[in-house]
NUGUPA-242222 format. One record per residue (C-alpha): x, y, z. Coordinates in steps of 0.5 Angstrom, whole numbers, padded with zeros to 4 digits, always signed. Example, Ala and Ser with C-alpha at 12.3 -4.5 7.8 and 13.67 -1.06 7.14 Angstrom:
<recs>
+0025-0009+0016
+0027-0002+0014
</recs>
This chain:
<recs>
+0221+0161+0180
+0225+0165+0185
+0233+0165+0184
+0234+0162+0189
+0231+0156+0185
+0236+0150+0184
+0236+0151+0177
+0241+0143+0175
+0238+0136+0178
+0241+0130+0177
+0242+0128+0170
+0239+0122+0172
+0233+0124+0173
+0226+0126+0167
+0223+0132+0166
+0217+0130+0169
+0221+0129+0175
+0225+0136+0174
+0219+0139+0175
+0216+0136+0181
+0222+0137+0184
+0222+0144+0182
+0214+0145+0185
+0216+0142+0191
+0222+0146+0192
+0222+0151+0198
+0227+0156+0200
+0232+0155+0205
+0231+0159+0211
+0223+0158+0210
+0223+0151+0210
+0224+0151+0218
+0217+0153+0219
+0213+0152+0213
+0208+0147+0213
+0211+0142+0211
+0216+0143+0217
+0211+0143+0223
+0207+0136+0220
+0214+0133+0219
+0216+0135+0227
+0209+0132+0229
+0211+0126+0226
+0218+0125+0229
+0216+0127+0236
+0210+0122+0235
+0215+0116+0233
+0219+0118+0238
+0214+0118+0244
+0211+0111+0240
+0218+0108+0241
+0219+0109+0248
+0213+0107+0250
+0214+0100+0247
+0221+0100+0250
+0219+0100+0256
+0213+0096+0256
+0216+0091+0252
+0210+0090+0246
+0205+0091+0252
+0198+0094+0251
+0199+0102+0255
+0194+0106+0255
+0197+0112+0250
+0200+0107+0245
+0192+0108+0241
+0193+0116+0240
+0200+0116+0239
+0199+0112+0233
+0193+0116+0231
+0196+0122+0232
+0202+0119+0228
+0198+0116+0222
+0193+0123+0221
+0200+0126+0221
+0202+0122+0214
+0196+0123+0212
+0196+0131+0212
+0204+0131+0210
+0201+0128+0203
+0196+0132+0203
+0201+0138+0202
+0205+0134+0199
+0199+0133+0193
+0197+0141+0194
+0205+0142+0192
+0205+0138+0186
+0198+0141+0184
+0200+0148+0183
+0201+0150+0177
+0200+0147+0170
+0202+0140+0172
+0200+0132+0170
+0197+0131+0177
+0193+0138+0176
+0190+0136+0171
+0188+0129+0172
+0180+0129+0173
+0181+0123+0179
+0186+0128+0183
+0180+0134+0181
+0175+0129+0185
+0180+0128+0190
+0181+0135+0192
+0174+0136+0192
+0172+0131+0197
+0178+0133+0201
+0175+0140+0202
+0167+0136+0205
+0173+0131+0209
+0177+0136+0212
+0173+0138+0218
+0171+0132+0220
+0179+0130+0220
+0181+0136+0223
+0174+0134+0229
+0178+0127+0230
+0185+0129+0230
+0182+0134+0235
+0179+0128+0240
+0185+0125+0239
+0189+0129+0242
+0185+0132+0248
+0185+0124+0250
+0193+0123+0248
+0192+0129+0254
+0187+0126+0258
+0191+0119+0259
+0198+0124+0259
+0195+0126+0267
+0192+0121+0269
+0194+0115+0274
+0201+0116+0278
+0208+0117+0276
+0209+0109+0276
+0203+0107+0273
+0204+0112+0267
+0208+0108+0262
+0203+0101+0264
+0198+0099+0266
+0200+0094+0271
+0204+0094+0278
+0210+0094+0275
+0215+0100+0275
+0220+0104+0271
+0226+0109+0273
+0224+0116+0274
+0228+0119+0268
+0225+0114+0264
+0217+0117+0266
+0220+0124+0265
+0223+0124+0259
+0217+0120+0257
+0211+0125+0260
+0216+0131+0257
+0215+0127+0250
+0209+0127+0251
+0208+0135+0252
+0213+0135+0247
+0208+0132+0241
+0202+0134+0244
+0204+0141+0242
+0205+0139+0236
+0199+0136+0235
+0195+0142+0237
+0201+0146+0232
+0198+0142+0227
+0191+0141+0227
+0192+0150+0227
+0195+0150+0220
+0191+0144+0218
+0184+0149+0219
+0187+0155+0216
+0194+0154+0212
+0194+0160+0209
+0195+0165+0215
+0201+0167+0216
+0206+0163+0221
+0204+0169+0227
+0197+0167+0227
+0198+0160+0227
+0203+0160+0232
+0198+0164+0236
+0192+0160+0235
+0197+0154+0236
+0198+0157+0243
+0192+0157+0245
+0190+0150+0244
+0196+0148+0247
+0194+0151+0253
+0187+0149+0253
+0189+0142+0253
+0194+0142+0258
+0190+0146+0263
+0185+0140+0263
+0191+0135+0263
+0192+0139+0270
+0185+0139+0272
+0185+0132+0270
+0192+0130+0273
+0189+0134+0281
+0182+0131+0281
+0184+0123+0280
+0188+0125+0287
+0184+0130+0290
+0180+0124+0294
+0185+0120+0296
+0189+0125+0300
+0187+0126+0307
+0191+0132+0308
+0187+0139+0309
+0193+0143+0305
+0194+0138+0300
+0186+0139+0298
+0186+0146+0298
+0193+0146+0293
+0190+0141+0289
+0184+0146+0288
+0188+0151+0287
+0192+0148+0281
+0184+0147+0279
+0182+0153+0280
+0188+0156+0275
+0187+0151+0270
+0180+0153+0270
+0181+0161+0269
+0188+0158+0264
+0182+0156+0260
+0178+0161+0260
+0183+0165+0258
+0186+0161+0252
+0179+0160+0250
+0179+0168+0249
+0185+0168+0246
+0182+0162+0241
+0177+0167+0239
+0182+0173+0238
+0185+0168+0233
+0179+0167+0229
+0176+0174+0228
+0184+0178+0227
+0185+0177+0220
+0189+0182+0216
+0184+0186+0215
+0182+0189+0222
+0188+0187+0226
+0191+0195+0226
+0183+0196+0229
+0182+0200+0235
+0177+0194+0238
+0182+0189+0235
+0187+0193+0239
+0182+0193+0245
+0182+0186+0245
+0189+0184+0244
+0190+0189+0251
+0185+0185+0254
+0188+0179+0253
+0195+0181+0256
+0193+0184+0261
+0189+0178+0263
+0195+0173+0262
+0200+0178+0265
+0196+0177+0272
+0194+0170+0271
+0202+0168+0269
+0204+0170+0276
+0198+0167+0279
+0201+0160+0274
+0209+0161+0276
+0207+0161+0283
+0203+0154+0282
+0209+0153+0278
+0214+0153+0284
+0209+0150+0289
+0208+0144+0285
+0215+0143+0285
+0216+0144+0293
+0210+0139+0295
+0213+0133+0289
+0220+0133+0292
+0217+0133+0299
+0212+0128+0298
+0214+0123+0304
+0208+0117+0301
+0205+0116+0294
+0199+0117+0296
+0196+0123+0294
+0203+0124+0291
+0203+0130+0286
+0204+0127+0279
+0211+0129+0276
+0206+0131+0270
+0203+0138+0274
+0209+0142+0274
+0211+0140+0268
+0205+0142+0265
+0205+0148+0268
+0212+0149+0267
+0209+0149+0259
+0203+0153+0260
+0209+0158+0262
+0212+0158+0256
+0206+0158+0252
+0204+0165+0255
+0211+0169+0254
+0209+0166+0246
+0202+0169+0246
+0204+0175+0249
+0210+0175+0244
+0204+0175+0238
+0200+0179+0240
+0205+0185+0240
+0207+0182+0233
+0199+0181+0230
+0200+0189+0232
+0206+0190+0229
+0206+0197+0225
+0211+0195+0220
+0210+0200+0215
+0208+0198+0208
+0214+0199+0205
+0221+0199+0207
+0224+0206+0207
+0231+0209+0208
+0233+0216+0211
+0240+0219+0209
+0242+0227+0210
+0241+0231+0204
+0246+0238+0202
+0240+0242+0199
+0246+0247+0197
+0250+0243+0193
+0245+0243+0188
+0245+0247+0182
+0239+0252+0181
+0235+0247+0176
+0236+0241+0180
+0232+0245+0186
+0228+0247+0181
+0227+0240+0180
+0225+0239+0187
+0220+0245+0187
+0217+0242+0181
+0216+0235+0185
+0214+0238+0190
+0208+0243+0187
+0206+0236+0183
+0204+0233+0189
+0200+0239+0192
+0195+0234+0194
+0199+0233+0200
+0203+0239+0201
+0197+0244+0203
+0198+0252+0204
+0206+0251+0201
+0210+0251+0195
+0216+0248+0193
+0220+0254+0191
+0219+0257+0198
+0220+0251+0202
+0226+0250+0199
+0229+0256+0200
+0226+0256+0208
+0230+0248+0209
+0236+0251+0204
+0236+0257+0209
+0236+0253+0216
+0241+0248+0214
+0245+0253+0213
+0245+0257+0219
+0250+0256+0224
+0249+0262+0228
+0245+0258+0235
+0250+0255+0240
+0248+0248+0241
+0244+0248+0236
+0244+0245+0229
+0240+0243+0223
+0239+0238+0218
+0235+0237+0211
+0234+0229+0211
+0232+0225+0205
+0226+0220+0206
+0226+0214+0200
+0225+0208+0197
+0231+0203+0195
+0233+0206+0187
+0230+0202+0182
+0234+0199+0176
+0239+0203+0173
+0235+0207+0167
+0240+0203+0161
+0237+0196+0166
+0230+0199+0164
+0231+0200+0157
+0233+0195+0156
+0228+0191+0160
+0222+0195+0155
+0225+0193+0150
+0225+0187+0152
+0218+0186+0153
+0217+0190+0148
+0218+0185+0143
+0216+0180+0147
+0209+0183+0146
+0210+0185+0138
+0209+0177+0137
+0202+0176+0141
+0195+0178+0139
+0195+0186+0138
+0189+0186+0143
+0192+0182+0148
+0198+0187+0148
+0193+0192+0149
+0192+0189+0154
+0198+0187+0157
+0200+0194+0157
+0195+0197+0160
+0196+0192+0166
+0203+0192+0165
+0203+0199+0166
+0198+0200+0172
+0202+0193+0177
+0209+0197+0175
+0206+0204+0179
+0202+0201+0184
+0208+0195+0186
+0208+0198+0192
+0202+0198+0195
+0201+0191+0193
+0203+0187+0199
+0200+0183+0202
+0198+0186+0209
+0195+0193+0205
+0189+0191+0207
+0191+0193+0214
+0192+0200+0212
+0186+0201+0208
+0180+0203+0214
+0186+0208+0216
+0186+0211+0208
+0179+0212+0206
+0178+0219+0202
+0184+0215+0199
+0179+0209+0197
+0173+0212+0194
+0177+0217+0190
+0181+0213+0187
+0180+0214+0181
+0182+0222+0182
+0188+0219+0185
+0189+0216+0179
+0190+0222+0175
+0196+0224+0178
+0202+0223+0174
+0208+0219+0175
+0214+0222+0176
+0216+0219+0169
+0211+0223+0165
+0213+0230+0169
+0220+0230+0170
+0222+0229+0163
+0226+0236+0163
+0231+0233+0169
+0232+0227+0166
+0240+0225+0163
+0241+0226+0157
+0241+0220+0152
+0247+0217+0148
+0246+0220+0142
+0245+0227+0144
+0252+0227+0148
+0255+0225+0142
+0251+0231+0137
+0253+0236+0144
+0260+0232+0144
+0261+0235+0136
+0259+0241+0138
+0265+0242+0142
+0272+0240+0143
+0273+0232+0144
+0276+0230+0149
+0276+0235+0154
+0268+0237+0153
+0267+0229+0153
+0269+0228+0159
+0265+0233+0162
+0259+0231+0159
+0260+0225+0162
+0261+0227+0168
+0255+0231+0167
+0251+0225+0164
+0252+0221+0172
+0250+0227+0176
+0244+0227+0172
+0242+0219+0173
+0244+0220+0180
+0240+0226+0181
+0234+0223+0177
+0234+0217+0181
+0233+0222+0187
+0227+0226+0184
+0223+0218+0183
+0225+0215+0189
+0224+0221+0194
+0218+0221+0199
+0219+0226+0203
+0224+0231+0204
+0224+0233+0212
+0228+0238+0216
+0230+0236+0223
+0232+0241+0228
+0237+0238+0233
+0238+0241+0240
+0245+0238+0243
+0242+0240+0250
+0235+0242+0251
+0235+0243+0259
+0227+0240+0261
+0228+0244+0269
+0227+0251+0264
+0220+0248+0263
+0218+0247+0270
+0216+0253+0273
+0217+0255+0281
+0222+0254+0287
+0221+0246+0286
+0224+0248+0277
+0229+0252+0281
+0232+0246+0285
+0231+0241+0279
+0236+0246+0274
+0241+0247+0281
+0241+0239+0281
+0240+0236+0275
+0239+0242+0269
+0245+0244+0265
+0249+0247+0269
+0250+0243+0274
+0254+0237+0276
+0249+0231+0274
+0245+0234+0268
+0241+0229+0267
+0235+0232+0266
+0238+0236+0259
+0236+0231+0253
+0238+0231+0246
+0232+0234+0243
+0230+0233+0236
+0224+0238+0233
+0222+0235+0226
+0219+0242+0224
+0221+0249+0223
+0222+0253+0229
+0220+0259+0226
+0215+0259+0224
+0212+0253+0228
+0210+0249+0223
+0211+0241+0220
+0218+0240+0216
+0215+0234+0212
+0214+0235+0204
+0212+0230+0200
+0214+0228+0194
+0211+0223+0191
+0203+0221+0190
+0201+0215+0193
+0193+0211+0194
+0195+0211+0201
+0198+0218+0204
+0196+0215+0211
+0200+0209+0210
+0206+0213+0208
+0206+0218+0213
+0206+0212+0218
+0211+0208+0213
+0216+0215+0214
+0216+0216+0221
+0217+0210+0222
+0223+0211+0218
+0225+0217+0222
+0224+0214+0228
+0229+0208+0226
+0235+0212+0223
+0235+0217+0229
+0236+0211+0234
+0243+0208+0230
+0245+0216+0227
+0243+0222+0230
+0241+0219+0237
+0237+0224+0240
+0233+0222+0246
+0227+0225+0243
+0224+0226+0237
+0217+0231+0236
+0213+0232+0230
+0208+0237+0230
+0202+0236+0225
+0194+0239+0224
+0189+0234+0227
+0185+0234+0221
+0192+0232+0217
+0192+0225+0214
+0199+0225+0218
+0195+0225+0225
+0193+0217+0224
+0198+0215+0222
+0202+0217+0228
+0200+0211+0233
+0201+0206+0226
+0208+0208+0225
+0209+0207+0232
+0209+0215+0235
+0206+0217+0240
+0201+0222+0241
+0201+0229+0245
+0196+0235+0245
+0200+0241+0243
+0197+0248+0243
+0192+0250+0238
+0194+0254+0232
+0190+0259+0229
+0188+0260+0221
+0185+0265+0217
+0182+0263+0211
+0182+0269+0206
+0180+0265+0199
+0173+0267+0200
+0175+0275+0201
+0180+0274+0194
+0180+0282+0191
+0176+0284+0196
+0178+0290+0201
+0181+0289+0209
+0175+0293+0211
+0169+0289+0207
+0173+0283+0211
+0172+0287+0217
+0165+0287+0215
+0164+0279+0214
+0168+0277+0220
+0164+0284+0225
+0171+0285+0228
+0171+0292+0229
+0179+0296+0228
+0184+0298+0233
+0188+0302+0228
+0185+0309+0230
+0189+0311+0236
+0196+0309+0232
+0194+0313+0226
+0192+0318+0230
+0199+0318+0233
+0202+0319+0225
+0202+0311+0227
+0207+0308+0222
+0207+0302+0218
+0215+0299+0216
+0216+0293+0212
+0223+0292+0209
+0227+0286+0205
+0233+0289+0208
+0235+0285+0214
+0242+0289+0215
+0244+0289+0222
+0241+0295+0225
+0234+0291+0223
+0235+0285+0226
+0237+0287+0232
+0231+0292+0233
+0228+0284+0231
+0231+0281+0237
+0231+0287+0242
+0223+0288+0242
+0222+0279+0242
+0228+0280+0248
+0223+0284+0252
+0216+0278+0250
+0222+0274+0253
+0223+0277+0259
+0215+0278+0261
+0213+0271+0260
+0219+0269+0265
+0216+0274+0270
+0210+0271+0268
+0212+0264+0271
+0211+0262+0263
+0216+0257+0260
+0221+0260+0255
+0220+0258+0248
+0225+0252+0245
+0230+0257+0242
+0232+0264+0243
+0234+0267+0235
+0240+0272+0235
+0242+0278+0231
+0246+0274+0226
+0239+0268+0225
+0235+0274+0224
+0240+0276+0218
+0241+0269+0215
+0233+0269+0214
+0234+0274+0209
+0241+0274+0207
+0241+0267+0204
+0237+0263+0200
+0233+0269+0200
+0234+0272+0192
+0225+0273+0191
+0224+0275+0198
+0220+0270+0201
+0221+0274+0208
+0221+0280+0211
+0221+0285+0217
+0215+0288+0219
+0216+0295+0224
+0211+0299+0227
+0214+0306+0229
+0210+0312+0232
+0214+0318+0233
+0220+0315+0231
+0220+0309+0237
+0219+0303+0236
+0212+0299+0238
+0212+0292+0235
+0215+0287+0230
+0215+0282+0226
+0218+0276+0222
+0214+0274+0216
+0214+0268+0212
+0212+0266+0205
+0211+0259+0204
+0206+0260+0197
+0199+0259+0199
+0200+0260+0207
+0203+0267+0210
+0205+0266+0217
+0208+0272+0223
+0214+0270+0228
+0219+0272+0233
+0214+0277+0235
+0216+0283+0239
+0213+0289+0243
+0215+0294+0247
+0210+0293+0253
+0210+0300+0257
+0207+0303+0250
+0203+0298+0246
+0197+0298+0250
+0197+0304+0248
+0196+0303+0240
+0194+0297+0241
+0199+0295+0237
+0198+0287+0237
+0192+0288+0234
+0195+0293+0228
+0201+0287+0226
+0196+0282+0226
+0191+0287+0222
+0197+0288+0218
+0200+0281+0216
+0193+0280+0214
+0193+0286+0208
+0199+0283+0206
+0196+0277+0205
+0190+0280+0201
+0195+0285+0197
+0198+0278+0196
+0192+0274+0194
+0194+0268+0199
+0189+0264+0201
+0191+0263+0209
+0194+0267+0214
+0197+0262+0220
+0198+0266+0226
+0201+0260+0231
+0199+0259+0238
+0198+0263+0244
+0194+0268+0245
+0187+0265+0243
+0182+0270+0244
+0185+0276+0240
+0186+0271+0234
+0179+0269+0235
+0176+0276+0235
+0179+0278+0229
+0177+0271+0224
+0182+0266+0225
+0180+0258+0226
+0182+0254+0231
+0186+0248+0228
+0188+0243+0234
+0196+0241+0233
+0198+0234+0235
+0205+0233+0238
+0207+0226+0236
+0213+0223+0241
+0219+0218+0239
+0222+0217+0244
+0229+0212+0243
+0229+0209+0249
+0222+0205+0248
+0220+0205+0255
+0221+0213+0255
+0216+0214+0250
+0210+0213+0254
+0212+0216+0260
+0214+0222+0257
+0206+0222+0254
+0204+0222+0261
+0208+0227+0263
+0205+0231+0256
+0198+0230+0259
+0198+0232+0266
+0200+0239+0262
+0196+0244+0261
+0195+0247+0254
</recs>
């Protein structure tokens, strides 16, 4: 039982009746839209319809009096139905009873027959609601009744319909979730009343001599009509849509039909809705006369097509798997073993953290963090992590416990319980009841499961971080002086638990480069850019096309700045679920208009962009070598391999010279920007967009002046007679080498050829080095080609905080050229 069980009933009662109540205790909240909820609201609007006819009618016979007693009696019998299932589950005395095991089972054969009855029931319960006038809808004699007596009677009456139609949903298929049913309910809803409609319209069609009114009431068939078509595709949504497909490009497809469909017919229905309003109150005679019943059931079917597009959204909903939080992370408070830590926890979790190391990429999000030398520009290191488990104490305490409780079983059984113990507790997670969504997107995941299974726990890799025990603070206690050792051992003790628990909770580390005011007319090129940035860019009065702008990635070098550092059966699955997380800590804390995520294609990140509720844009390809098969080989046998011919000749020839430095002083890093200045300037000539930031003097220096102790980055300057040609950043991110912020002296590089020497260079870094993959970036596609680079398309994924912006900007981003 949940805690929110009542654990005390009244002393009065036995155990046996303590039990069944505590069987059929539901929780608080969910009890107003549980199964029982819905039979016990059928049966109240069904009373209630029952009696109001039986008073006005005074006992007499009407003609919805059989139905309504119909609905009313199959309502009890399925309410104790689900009563005598709820008071079956578990090891009860009704459960075992043989005569309750035959009972069950003949309900199983019954049920279908039932449910065909209760179907017939309702449609006739419709079909005699629309049929006759407003003053024969209550008796079948002359008599008449008050209006308000007919209303509130036909508004019962849809009222329990519905219901009915709800009911006989849960009543087919009771394990689905509430949405399903609700949809499915929807549908037949709106299935019956749209023959009450045609019905209501055919009985009064040949008795009308005006030629305006015939072709109103065709009007309302017709509608009826395609409203039952629609319906019935949504009914057949209903039964394929289950847990399994629901996130499917078809499924997607047929829910996209579906609303597009309702959409255009709901103008269609409140234009019926409004007529049928307008010829009921200007009717002069009876004949012929609208019946009260048309608008009000159009007025429902209405309100039943909002529902059901309300559903579909949700059937589709994209809520991750598990529920993730983000908070800012101060990389530089840590001590060098705590960031050791995340460099071990990184490096574990290799599997999805490609071409990069801990230590490197903790040294590169530390470095940015820290930079405050960009105007208008910061950066923050975010942490991405589940809710913290129960304190380590709590859980010794806890396996203690079931420790001694599975010394008193049989020694097999304890194998096994702890064996299965042990398994369920790691994949905790991933047991919810809608992981089957995300399993087409996670296959890989699926069929190496076993492979997946070998990867450690955090438990068994990060014992080194974990905090002391009691009694090794007492033997290290002893060892100094009491008191003042003491207290600061226990202070030592709480930073460990705490930053123990941020090693086994963390998914992801992610760095976010916020720009305060990102000018959108700089990207627009020509005279039409130049208007737009004197009207509306950042230096005008109404800036409105200057956002807040939020790169989830680094800069320089561009690349994603999400880290892993758990394992999962899912990487897809979590992937979506962080986005997802980013997304919503952005809208309440950093609030920037928009956020962009750049990955590999092929990266198991790229599905799940749409799932976690991103939008996805074409970026600019990159280009990888893959240097693994040219280990401990020379760069001119790799030239072989690859038949890329050398274009270092007329550079050597001119005592060309080759300068890499780990000294980024002040001379260095200005040469750096004065030669990337002078790319800058030509791409503008050119009509070509600038880059999203522009790197200073003081950046370049911060690159190698802090974090930067096993120098994880360097310059590189070529020089032929003593003048500057081109240079270079290079970053060392473990298994991937990477040039950026590129410059070259445009009157002399031709020349030398120089843009093909820095790229042959970084190349001979790489196999000095034996790194696996050089990754040149975007642009200049031919160049990089020739010299052995694959293209890697990039996908750009999109969030934008204002919903309604997202897809607009994916538009936008489609129109452009890359």
């Amino acid at each position: 039982m949940s805690d929110s069980t009542p654990s005390k009933f009244p002393f009065f009662l036995s155990a046996k009746a303590q039990n069944m109540l505590k069987s059929l205790y539901i929780p608080k909240w969910t009890i107003l839209i549980s199964n029982f909820a819905i039979v016990i609201y059928d049966i109240i609007f069904n009373v209630l319809d029952l009696t109001l006819c039986l008073y006005y009618t005074h006992t007499k016979a009407s003609q919805t009096v059989p139905y309504s007693l119909g609905s009313l009696i199959i309502g009890v019998v399925i309410l104790i139905h689900f009563l005598a299932e709820r008071l079956s589950v578990g090891d009860t005395v009704l459960s075992r009873s043989k005569q309750w095991k035959k009972y069950m089972e003949l309900t199983k054969y019954s049920k279908f027959g039932s449910w065909i009855f209760f179907f017939l029931i309702t449609v006739l319960k419709v079909q005699a609601l629309s049929s006759g006038k407003v003053q024969e809808t209550l008796s079948d004699d002359s008599s008449t009744f008050p209006f308000s007596a007919n209303l509130a009677y036909i508004i019962l009456n849809c009222i329990s319909v519905a219901f009915d139609s709800i009911l006989l949903s849960v009543w087919w298929e009771k394990s689905l979730k509430s949405i399903y049913i609700l949809f499915r309910g929807c549908q037949m809803i709106q299935i019956l009343f749209s023959i009450a409609i045609i019905q209501a319209n055919i009985n009064v069609i040949n008795t009308d001599n005006i030629i305006v009114m015939k072709r109103v009431h065709n009007l309302f068939i017709c509608t009826a009509t395609f409203f039952i078509t629609q319906s019935g595709n949504g009914l057949g949504i209903s039964f394929i849509v289950n847990k399994g497909n629901r996130l499917n490009d078809i499924t997607g497809k047929f829910l996209a039909f579906f609303n597009l469909f309702a959409s255009c017919l709901l103008l269609v229905v409140i234009a019926c809705f409004i007529m049928s309003i307008y010829y009921f109150n200007t009717s002069e005679n009876n004949e012929g006369d609208i019946s009260i019943s048309v608008p009000i059931l159009f007025g429902c079917n209405i309100f039943f097509d909002f529902v059901s597009i309300y559903c579909t959204r949700h059937i589709r909903a994209k809520k991750p798997l598990i529920d993730l939080l983000v908070e800012e992370y101060d990389l530089s408070a840590l001590t060098n073993q705590q960031k050791a830590g995340w460099s071990k926890l990184i490096n574990l979790n290799s599997r999805y953290n490609g071409g990069i190391s801990g230590d490197r990429m903790i040294s590169l999000m530390e470095n940015y963090a820290e930079n405050k030398t960009l105007s208008g520009v910061k950066f923050k290191v975010l942490r991405v992590y589940k809710k913290a488990p129960s304190p380590l104490k709590n859980q010794k305490q806890n396996n203690n416990n079931k420790d001694k409780d599975l010394e008193k079983m049989d020694p097999k059984e304890n194998k096994i319980t702890k064996l299965t113990s042990s398994v369920s507790s790691s994949d905790q997670s991933s047991d919810n009841d809608d992981s089957t969504a995300w399993d087409p997107f996670d296959k890989e995941s699926l069929v190496f499961s076993s492979e997946n299974s070998r990867n450690m726990t955090s438990d068994q890799t990060l014992d080194e971080f974990k905090p002391l025990s009691k009694n090794q603070l007492k033997k290290l206690a002893k060892k100094k002086s009491k008191q003042q050792s003491m207290e600061e051992l226990e202070t030592i003790q709480r930073n460990s638990e705490k930053f123990y628990d941020e090693l086994r909770c963390t998914e992801a580390l992610v760095l976010l480069t916020i720009i305060d005011s990102f000018d959108l007319t700089e990207r627009i090129p020509g005279k039409f850019g130049k208007k737009l940035s004197q009207w509306f860019g950042k230096d005008s009065k109404l800036p409105l096309l200057c956002i807040k702008f939020g790169l989830v990635g680094f800069h320089w070098p561009f690349k994603r700045s999400t880290v892993y550092c758990s394992s999962t059966k899912k990487p897809v699955a979590r992937s979506a679920a962080i986005m997802y997380a980013m997304a919503k800590w952005n809208k309440s804390n950093e609030k920037c208009t928009v956020l962009l995520d750049p990955t590999y294609k092929d990266d198991f990140a790229e599905p799940g962009i749409r799932l976690g509720g991103w939008y996805k844009v074409i970026l600019p390809n990159s280009h990888v070598i893959d240097l693994r098969p040219f280990m401990n080989k020379t760069i001119d046998q790799y030239y072989k391999a690859v038949k890329y011919r050398n274009h270092d000749n007329v550079f050597l020839q001119e005592n060309g010279q080759v300068i890499e430095t780990f000294d980024f002083n002040e001379e260095n890093c200005s040469n750096i920007i004065k030669l990337t200045e002078l790319i800058s300037d030509s791409r503008q000539n050119s009509g070509r967009s600038d880059t999203l930031l522009k790197p200073t003097t003081e950046f370049i220096s911060h690159f190698g002046n802090f974090a930067n102790e096993n120098n994880f980055r360097s310059l590189v300057f070529l020089k032929v007679n003593d003048e500057l040609v081109a240079s270079c950043v290079i970053f060392r991110l473990g298994d991937t080498i990477t040039s950026d912020i590129q410059g070259l002296n445009h009157e002399i590089s031709k020349k030398y050829r120089a843009y093909f020497v820095m790229m042959q260079e970084v190349i001979k870094i790489a196999l000095r080095e034996k790194v696996s993959f050089v990754d040149f970036g975007p642009t200049t596609e031919n160049a990089k080609v020739d010299i052995g680079c694959k293209v890697v398309p990039l996908v750009g994924s999109l969030s934008a905080r204002n919903p309604l912006l997202s897809p607009l900007l994916q538009f936008a981003a489609s129109k452009v050229n890359v």
